[in-house]
TORLO-685909 format. One record per atom (N, C-alpha, C): atom name; x, y, z. Coordinates in steps of 0.001 Angstrom, whole numbers, plus 500000, padded with zeros to 6 digits. Each point is the difference from the previous one (the first is absolute). Last residue first. Example, Ala and Ser with C-alpha at 12.3 -4.5 7.8 and 13.67 -1.06 7.14 Angstrom:
2
[N, [512850, 497750, 507080]]
[CA, [500820, 501190, 500060]]
[C, [499230, 501090, 500730]]
[N, [500290, 494280, 499930]]
[CA, [499110, 501190, 500000]]
[C, [500900, 501200, 500000]]
***
This chain:
197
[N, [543614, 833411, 308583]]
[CA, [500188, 499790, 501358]]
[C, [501230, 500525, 500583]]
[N, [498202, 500457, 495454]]
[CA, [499648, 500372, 501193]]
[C, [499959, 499711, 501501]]
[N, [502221, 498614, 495929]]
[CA, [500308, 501395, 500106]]
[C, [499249, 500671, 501180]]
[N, [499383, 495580, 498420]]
[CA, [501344, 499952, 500875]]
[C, [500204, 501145, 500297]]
[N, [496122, 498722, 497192]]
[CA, [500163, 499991, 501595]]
[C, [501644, 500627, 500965]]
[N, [499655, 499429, 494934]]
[CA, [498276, 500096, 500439]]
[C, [500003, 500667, 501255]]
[N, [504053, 501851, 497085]]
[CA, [499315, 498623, 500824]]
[C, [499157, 500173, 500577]]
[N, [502000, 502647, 495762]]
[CA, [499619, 500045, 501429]]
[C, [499419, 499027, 500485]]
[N, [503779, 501011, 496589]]
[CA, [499252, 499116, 500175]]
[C, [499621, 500230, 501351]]
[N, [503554, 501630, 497761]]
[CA, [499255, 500643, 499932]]
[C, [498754, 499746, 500110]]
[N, [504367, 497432, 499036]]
[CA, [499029, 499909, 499494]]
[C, [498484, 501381, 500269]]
[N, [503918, 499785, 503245]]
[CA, [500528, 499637, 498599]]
[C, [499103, 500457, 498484]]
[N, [498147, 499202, 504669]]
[CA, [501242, 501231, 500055]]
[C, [500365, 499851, 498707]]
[N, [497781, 496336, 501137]]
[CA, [498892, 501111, 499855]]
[C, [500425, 501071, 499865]]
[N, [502783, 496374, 500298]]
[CA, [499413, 499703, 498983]]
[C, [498845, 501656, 499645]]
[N, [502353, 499612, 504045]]
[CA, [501195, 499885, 499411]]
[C, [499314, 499943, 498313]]
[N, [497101, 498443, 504077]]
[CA, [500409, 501410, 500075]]
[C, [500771, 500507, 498692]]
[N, [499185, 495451, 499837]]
[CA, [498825, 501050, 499672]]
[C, [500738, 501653, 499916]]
[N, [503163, 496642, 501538]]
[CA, [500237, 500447, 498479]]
[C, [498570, 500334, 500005]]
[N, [500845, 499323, 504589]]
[CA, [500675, 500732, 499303]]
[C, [500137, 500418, 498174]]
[N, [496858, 496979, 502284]]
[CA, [499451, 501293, 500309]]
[C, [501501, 501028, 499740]]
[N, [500238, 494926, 499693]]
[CA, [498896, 500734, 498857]]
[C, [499625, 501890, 500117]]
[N, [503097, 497524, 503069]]
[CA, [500889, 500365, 498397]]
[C, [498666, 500384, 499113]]
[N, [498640, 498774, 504647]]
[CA, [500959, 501575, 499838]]
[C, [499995, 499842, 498230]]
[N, [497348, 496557, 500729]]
[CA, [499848, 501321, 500109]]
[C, [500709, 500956, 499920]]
[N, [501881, 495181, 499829]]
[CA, [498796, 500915, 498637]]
[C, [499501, 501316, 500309]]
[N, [502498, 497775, 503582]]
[CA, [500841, 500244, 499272]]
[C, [499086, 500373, 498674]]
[N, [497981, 498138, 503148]]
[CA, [500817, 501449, 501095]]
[C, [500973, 500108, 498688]]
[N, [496153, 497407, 499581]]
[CA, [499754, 500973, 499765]]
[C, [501486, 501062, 500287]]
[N, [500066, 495040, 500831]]
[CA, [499629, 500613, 498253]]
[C, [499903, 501447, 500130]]
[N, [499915, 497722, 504327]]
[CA, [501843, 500394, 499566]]
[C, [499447, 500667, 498342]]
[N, [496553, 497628, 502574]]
[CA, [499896, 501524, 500589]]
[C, [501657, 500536, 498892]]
[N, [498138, 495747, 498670]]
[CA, [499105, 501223, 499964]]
[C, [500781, 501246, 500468]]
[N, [502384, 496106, 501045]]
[CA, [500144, 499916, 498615]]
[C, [499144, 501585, 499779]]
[N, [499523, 498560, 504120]]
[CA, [501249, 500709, 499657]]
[C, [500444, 500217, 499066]]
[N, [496353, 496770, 500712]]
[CA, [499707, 501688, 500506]]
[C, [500892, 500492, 500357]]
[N, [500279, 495742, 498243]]
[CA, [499097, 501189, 499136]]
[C, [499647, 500835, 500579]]
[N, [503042, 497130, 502591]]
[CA, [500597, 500637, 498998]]
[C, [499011, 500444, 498998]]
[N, [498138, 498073, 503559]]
[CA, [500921, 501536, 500618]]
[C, [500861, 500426, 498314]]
[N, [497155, 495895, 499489]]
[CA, [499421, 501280, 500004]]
[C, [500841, 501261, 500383]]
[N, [501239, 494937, 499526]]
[CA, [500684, 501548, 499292]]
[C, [499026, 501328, 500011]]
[N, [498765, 495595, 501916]]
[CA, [500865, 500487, 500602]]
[C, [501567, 501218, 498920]]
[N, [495350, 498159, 499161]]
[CA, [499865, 500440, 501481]]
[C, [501234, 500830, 500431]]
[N, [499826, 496654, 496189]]
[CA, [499585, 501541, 499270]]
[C, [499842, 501144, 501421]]
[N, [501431, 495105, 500346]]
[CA, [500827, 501114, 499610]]
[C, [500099, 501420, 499975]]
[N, [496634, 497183, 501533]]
[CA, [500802, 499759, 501147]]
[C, [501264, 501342, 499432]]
[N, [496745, 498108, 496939]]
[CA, [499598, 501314, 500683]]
[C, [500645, 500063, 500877]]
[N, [501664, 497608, 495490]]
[CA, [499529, 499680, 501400]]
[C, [499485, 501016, 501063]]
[N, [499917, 499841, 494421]]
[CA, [501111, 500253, 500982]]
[C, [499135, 499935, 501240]]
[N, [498971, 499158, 494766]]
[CA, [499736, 499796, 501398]]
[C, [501265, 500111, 500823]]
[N, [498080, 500940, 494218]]
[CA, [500819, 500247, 501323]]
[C, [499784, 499710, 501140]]
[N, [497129, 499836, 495807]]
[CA, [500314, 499109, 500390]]
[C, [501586, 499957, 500833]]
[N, [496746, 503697, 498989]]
[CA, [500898, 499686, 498544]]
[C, [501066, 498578, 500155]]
[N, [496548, 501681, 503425]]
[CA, [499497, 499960, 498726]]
[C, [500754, 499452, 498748]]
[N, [502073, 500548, 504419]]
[CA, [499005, 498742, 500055]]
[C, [499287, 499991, 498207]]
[N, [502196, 504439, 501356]]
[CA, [500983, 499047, 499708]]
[C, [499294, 498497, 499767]]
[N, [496858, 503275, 501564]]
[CA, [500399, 500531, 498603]]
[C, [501199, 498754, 499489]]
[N, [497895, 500349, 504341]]
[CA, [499380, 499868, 499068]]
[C, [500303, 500043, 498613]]
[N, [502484, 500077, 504013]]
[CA, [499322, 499010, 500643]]
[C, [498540, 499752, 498780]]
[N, [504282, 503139, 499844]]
[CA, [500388, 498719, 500433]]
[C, [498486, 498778, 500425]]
[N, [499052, 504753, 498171]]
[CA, [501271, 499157, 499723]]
[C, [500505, 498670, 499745]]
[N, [496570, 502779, 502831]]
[CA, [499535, 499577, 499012]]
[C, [500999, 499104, 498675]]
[N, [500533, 500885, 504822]]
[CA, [498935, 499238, 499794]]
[C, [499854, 500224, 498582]]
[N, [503875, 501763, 501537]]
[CA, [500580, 498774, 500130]]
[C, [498369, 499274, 499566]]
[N, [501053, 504645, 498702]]
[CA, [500922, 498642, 499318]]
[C, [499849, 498558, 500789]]
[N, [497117, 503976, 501435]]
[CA, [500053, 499409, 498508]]
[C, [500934, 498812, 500031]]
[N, [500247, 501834, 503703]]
[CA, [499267, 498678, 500222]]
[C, [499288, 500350, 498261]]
[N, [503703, 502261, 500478]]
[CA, [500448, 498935, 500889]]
[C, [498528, 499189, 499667]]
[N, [500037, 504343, 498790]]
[CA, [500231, 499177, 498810]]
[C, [500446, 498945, 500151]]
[N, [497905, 504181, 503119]]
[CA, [499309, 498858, 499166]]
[C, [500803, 498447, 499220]]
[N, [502154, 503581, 502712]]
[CA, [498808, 499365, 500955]]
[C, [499006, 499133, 499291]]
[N, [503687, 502005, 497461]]
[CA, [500442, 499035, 501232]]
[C, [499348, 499680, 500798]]
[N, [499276, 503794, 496991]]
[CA, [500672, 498051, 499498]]
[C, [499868, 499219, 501129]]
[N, [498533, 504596, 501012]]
[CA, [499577, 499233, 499195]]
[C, [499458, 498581, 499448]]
[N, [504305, 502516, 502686]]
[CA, [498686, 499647, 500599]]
[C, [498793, 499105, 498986]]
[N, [503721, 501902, 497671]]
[CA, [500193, 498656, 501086]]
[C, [498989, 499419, 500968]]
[N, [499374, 504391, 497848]]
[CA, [500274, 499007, 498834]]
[C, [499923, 498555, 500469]]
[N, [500331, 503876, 503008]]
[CA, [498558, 499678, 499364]]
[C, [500321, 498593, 498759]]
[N, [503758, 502077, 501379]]
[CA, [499517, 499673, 501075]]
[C, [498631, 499336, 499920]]
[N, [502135, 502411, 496969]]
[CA, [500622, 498480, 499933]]
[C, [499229, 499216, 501170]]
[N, [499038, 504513, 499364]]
[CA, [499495, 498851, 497971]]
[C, [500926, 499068, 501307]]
[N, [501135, 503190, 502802]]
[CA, [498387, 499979, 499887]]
[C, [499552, 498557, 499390]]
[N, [504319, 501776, 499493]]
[CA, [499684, 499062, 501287]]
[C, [499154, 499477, 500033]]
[N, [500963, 503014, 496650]]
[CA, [500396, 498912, 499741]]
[C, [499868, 498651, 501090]]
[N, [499115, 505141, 500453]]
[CA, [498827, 499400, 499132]]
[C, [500353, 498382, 500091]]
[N, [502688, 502493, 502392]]
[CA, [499141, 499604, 500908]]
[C, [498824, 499437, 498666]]
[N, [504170, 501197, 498222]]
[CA, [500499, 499467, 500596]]
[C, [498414, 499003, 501677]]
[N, [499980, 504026, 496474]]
[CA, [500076, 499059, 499562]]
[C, [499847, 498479, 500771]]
[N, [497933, 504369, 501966]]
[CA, [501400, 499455, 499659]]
[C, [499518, 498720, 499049]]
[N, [495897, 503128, 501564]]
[CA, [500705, 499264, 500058]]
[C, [501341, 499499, 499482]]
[N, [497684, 504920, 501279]]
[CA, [500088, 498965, 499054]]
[C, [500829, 499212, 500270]]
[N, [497215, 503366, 503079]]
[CA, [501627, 499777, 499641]]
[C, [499797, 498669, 498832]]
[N, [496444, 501638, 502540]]
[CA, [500107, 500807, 499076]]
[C, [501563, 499978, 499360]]
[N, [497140, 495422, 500801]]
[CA, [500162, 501713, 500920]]
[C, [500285, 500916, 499172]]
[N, [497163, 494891, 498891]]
[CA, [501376, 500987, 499629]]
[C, [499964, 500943, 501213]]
[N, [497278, 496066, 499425]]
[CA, [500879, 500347, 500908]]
[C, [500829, 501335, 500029]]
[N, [497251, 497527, 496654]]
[CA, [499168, 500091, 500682]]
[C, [500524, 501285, 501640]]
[N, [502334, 498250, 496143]]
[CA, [499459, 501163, 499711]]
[C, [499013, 500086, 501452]]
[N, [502957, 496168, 500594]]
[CA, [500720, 501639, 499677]]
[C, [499135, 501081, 499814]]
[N, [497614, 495673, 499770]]
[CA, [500632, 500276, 501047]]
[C, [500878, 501135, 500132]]
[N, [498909, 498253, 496082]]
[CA, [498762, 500491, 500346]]
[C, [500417, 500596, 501817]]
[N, [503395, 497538, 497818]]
[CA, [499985, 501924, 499307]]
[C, [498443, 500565, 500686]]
[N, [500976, 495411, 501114]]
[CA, [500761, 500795, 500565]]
[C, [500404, 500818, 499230]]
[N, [497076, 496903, 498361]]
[CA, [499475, 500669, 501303]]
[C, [501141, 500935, 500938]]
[N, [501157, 498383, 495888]]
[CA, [499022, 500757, 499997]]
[C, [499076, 500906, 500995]]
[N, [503791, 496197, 499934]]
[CA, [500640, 501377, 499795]]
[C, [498558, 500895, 499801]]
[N, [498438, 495775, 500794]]
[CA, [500846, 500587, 501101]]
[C, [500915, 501142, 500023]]
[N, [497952, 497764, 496077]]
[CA, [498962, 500947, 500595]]
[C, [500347, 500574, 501543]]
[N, [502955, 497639, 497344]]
[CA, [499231, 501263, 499058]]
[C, [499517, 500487, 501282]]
[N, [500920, 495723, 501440]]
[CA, [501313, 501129, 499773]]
[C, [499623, 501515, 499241]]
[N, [497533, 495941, 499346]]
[CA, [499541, 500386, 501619]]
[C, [500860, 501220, 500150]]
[N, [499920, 497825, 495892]]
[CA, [498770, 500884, 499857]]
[C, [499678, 500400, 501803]]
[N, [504151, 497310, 499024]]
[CA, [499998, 501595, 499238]]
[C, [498686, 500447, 500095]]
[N, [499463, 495894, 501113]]
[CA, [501299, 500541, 500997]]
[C, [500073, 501136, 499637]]
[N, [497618, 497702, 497230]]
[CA, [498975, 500328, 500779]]
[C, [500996, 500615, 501167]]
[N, [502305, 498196, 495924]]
[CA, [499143, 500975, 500210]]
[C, [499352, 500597, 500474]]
[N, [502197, 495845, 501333]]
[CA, [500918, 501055, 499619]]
[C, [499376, 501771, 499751]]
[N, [497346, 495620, 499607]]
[CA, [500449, 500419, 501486]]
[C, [500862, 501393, 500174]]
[N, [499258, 498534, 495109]]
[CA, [499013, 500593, 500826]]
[C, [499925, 500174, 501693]]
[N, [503629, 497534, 497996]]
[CA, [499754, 501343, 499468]]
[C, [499318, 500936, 500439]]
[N, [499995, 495131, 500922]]
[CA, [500910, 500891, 500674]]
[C, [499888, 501271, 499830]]
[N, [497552, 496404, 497944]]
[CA, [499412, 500443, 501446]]
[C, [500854, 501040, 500508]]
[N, [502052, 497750, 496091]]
[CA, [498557, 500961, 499450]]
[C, [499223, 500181, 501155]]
[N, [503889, 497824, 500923]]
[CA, [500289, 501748, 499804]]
[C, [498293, 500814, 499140]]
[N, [500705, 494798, 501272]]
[CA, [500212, 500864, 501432]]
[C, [499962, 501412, 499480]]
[N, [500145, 496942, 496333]]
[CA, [498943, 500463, 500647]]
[C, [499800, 501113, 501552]]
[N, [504194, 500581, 496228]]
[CA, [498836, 498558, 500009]]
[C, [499294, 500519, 500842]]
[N, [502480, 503281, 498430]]
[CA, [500977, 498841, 500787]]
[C, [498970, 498871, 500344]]
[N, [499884, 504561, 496286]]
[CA, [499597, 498814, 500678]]
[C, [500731, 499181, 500652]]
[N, [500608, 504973, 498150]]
[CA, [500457, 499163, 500845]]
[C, [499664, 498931, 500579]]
[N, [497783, 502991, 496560]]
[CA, [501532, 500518, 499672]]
[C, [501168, 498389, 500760]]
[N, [494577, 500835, 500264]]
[CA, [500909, 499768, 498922]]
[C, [501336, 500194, 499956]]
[N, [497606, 500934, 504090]]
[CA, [499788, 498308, 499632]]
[C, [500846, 499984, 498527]]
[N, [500924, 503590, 501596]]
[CA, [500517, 499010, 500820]]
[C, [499708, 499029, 499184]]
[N, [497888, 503763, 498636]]
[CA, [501388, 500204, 499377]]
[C, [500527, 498333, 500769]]
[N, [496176, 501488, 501293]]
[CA, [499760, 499271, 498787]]
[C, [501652, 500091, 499983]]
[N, [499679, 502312, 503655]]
[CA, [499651, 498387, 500386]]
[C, [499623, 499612, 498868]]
[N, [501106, 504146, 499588]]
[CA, [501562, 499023, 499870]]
[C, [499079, 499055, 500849]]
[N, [496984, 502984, 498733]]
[CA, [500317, 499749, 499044]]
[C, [501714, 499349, 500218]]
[N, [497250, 501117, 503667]]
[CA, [499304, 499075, 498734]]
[C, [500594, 499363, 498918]]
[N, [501631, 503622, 502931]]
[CA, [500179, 498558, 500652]]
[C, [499233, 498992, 499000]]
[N, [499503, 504265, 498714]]
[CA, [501626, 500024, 499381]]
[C, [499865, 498468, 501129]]
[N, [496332, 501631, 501041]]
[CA, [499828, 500014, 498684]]
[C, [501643, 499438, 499251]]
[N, [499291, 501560, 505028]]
[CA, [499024, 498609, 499086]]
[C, [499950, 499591, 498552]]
[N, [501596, 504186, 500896]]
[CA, [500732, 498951, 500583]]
[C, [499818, 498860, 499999]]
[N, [497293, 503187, 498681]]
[CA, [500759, 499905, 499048]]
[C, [501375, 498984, 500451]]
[N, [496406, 501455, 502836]]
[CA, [499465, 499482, 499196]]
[C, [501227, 499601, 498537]]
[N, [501057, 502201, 504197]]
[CA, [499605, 499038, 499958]]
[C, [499558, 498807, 499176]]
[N, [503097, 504915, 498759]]
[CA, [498343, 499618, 500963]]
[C, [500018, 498371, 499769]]
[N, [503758, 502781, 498148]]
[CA, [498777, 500695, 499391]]
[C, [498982, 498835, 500844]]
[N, [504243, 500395, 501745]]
[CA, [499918, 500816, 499128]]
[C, [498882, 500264, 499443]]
[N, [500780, 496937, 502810]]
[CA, [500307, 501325, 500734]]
[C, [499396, 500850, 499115]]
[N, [499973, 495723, 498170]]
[CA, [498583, 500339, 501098]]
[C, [500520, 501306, 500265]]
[N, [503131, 498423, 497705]]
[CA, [499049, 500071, 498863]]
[C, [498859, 500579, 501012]]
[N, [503729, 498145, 501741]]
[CA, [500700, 501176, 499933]]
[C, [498672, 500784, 498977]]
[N, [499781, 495676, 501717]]
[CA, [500051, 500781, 501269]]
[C, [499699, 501640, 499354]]
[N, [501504, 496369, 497102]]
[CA, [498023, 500237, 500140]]
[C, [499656, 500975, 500830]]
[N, [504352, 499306, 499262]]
[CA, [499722, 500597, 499255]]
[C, [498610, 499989, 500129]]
[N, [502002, 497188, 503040]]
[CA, [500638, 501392, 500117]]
[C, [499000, 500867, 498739]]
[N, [500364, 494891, 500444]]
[CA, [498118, 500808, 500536]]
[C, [500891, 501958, 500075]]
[N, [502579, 496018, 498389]]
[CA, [499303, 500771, 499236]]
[C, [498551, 500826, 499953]]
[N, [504066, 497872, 502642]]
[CA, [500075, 501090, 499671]]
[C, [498947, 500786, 499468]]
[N, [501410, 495257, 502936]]
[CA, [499332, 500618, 499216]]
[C, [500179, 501614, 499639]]
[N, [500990, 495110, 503493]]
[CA, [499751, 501403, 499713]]
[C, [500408, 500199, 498965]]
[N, [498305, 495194, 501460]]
[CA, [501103, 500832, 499694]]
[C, [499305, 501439, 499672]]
[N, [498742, 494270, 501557]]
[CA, [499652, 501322, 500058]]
[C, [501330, 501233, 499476]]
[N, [499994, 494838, 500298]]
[CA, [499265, 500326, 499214]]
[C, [499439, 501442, 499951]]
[N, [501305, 498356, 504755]]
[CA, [500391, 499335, 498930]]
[C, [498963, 500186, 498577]]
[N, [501873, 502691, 504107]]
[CA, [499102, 499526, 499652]]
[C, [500004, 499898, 498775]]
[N, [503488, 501332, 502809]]
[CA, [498942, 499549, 500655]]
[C, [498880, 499467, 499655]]
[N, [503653, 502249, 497196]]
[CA, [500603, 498767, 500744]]
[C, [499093, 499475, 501000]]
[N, [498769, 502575, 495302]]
[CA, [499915, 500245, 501344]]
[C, [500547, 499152, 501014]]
[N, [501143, 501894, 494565]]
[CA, [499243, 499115, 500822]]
[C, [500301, 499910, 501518]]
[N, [499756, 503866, 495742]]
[CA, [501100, 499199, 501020]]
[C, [498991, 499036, 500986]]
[N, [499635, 502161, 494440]]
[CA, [499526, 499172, 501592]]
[C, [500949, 499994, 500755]]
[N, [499158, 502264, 494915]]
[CA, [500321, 499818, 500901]]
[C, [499598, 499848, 501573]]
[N, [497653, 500199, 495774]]
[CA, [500995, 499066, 499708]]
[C, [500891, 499829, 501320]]
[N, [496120, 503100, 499699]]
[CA, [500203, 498586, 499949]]
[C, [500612, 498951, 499774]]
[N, [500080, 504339, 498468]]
[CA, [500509, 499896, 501543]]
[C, [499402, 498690, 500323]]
[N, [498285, 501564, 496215]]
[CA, [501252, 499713, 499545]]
[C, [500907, 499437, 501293]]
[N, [495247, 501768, 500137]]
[CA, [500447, 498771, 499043]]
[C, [501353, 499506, 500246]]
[N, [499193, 504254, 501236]]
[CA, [499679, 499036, 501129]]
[C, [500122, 498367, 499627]]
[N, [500771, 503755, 496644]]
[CA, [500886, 499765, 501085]]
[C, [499599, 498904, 500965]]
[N, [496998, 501040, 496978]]
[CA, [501054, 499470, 499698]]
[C, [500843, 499848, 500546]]
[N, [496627, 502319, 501499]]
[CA, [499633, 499040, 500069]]
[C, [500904, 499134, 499409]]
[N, [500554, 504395, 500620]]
[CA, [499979, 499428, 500855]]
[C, [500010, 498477, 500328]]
[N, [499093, 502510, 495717]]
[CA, [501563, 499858, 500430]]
[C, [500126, 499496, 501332]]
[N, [496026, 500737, 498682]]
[CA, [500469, 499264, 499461]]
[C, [501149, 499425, 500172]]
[N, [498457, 503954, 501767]]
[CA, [499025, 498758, 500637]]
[C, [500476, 498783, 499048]]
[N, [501650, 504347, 498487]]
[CA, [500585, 499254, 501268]]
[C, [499120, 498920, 500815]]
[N, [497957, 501602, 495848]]
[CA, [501590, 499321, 499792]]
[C, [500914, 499732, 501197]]
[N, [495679, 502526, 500758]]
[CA, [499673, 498427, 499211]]
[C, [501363, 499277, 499642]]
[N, [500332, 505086, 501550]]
[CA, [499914, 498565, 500751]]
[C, [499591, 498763, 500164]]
[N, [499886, 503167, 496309]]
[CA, [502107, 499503, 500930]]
[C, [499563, 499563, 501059]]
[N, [495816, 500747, 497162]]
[CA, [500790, 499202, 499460]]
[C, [501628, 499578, 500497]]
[N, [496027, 502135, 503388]]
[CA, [500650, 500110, 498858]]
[C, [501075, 499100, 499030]]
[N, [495302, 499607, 503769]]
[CA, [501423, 499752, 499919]]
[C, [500450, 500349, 498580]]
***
């Protein structure tokens, strides 16, 4: 990796930092809210690979704990949070591995790449990050930091962590995969993957 894209891996990562400030909170589920600042991590994996995505997620889950402590529930939260994005990565991943694997001789549309990432993305999330959030979460992690909430409860917002999951991706992907595209055009920046599929 060259020194301009060591500075946009940075820059990524500041940004994402920074998007943490803004939340909209979720009227179904309580204590939960959408988020912006997985977009730029999104936009860091397209662009230069998995590994660097992970890498820019790393570095705004330190940015969190320091920047944004909300007491204990959030030092379990974060990292939940993180492992959501580390399902989402790899669901846009498996769906470029999927494109190349697939290609014809007609090149894919924007418009069918974006289906693809989101589609995969959600999938992903959403088959795993329900019985994350509710067994390890709610039934190990919150208890630790001396939180108890009634399992009758925690039972019965599951439908809402698995709408919470699948809905995250449908709005981070497209917009992550419009400013990559848009970032890699600009910048002259060839993307790991995205170019080939």
């Amino acid at each position: 990796m060259n020194t301009r894209s060591l500075a946009l891996v940075i820059t990524f990562a500041a940004i994402a930092v920074a998007l943490n400030i803004i939340r909209i909170p979720t009227i179904y589920l309580p204590g939960f809210s959408y988020h912006f600042y997985e977009i730029p991590i999104v936009i860091a994996s397209l662009l230069f690979g998995l590994k660097i995505g992970v890498l820019v997620g790393l570095l705004n889950l330190a940015g969190q704990e320091v920047l944004f402590p909300q007491g204990p529930a959030f030092m379990v939260a974060y990292p939940i949070g993180f492992i959501g994005l580390l399902f989402t990565l790899l669901g846009t991943h498996l769906a470029i591995k999927y494109l190349i694997r697939k290609k014809t001789e007609k090149p894919y549309n924007d418009r069918k790449r974006t289906f693809y990432l989101t589609a995969f993305a959600s999938a992903t999330r959403g088959a795993i990050m329900p019985v994350i959030i509710f067994e390890i979460y709610y039934q190990i992690l919150l208890p630790l930091v001396g939180i108890r909430i009634p399992e009758a409860t925690v039972v019965g917002l599951i439908p809402g962590f698995f709408f919470f999951t699948l809905t995250l991706p449908l709005y981070t992907i497209p917009i992550a995969y419009l400013i990559a595209t848009k970032v890699s055009k600009s910048l002259e920046i060839e993307p790991c993957l995205l170019g080939q599929a």
